[in-house]
C-alpha positions in Angstrom: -39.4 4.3 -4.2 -37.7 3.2 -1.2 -34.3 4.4 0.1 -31.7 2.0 0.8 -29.5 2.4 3.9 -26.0 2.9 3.3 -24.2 0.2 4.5 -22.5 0.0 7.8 -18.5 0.0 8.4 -17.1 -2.6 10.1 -14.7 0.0 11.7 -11.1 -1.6 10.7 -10.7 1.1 8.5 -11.6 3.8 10.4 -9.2 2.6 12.9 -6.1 2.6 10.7 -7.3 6.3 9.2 -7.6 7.0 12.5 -3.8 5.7 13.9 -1.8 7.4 10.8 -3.8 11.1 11.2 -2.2 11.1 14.9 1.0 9.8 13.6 1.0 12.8 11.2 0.3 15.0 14.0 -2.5 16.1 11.8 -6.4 16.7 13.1 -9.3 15.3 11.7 -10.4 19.4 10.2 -6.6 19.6 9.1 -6.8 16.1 6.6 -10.2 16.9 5.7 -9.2 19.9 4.1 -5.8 18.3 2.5 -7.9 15.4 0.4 -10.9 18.0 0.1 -14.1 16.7 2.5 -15.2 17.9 6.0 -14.3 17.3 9.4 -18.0 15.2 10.1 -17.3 13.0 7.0 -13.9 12.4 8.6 -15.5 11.7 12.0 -17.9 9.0 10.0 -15.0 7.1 8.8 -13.0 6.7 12.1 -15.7 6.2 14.2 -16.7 3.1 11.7 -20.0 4.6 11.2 -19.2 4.7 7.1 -16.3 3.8 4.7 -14.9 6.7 2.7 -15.4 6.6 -0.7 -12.5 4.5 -3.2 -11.7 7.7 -4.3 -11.3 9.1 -0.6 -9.3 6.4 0.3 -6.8 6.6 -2.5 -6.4 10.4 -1.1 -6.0 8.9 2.5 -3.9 6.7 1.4 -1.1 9.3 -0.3 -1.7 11.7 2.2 -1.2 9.7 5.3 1.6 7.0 3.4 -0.7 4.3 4.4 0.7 0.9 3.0 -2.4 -0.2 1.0 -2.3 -3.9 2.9 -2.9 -2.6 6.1 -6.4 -1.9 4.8 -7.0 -5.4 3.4 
Protein backbone atom coordinates (compact mmCIF):
# COMPACT_ATOMS: atom_id res chain seq x y z
CA UNK A 1 0.00 0.00 0.00
CA UNK A 2 1.07 3.34 -1.03
CA UNK A 3 1.18 6.49 1.18
CA UNK A 4 -0.56 9.49 0.03
CA UNK A 5 1.06 12.86 0.54
CA UNK A 6 -0.67 15.21 2.71
CA UNK A 7 -1.81 17.88 0.78
CA UNK A 8 -0.07 21.18 0.54
CA UNK A 9 -1.31 24.66 2.08
CA UNK A 10 -1.87 27.30 0.05
CA UNK A 11 -0.45 29.60 2.86
CA UNK A 12 -3.51 32.14 3.32
CA UNK A 13 -4.15 30.58 6.37
CA UNK A 14 -0.98 30.40 7.87
CA UNK A 15 -0.72 33.97 7.16
CA UNK A 16 -3.74 35.17 9.18
CA UNK A 17 -2.69 32.55 12.17
CA UNK A 18 0.30 34.03 11.77
CA UNK A 19 -0.87 38.09 11.94
CA UNK A 20 -3.36 37.49 15.12
CA UNK A 21 -0.45 35.41 17.29
CA UNK A 22 1.69 38.74 17.08
CA UNK A 23 -1.30 40.86 17.68
CA UNK A 24 -1.77 38.80 20.89
CA UNK A 25 1.73 39.30 21.75
CA UNK A 26 1.73 35.63 22.06
CA UNK A 27 4.79 33.15 20.49
CA UNK A 28 4.26 30.43 18.39
CA UNK A 29 5.40 27.78 21.82
CA UNK A 30 3.02 30.01 23.91
CA UNK A 31 -0.46 29.27 21.52
CA UNK A 32 0.80 25.90 20.99
CA UNK A 33 0.49 25.06 24.42
CA UNK A 34 -2.98 27.16 24.88
CA UNK A 35 -5.04 24.96 22.04
CA UNK A 36 -2.78 21.83 23.03
CA UNK A 37 -0.09 21.00 19.94
CA UNK A 38 3.59 21.89 19.62
CA UNK A 39 5.62 24.73 18.53
CA UNK A 40 6.74 22.64 14.91
CA UNK A 41 3.06 21.94 14.17
CA UNK A 42 2.55 25.67 14.72
CA UNK A 43 5.58 26.47 12.51
CA UNK A 44 3.82 24.10 9.68
CA UNK A 45 0.75 26.12 9.63
CA UNK A 46 2.25 29.63 9.27
CA UNK A 47 4.82 28.79 7.11
CA UNK A 48 1.83 27.25 4.67
CA UNK A 49 3.58 24.06 4.68
CA UNK A 50 0.11 22.33 6.16
CA UNK A 51 -3.40 23.35 7.33
CA UNK A 52 -4.23 22.69 10.98
CA UNK A 53 -6.70 20.36 11.48
CA UNK A 54 -10.85 21.73 11.68
CA UNK A 55 -10.54 20.96 15.04
CA UNK A 56 -7.22 23.14 15.48
CA UNK A 57 -8.67 25.80 13.82
CA UNK A 58 -11.76 26.14 15.80
CA UNK A 59 -9.16 26.40 18.89
CA UNK A 60 -7.20 29.13 16.80
CA UNK A 61 -10.00 30.60 16.14
CA UNK A 62 -11.32 31.22 20.02
CA UNK A 63 -8.08 31.70 21.10
CA UNK A 64 -6.76 34.30 18.84
CA UNK A 65 -10.74 36.03 18.28
CA UNK A 66 -10.22 35.36 14.62
CA UNK A 67 -13.44 36.44 12.73
CA UNK A 68 -14.17 33.14 10.92
CA UNK A 69 -14.44 35.11 7.26
CA UNK A 70 -11.10 36.22 7.31
CA UNK A 71 -10.28 32.50 6.77
CA UNK A 72 -12.66 32.01 3.78
Amino acid sequence: MTKRPKPKADGRIGKVIREHRRKKGLTQTELAELIGTDQRSLSKWESGIYDPTATFLLKLIKTLDIDISALL
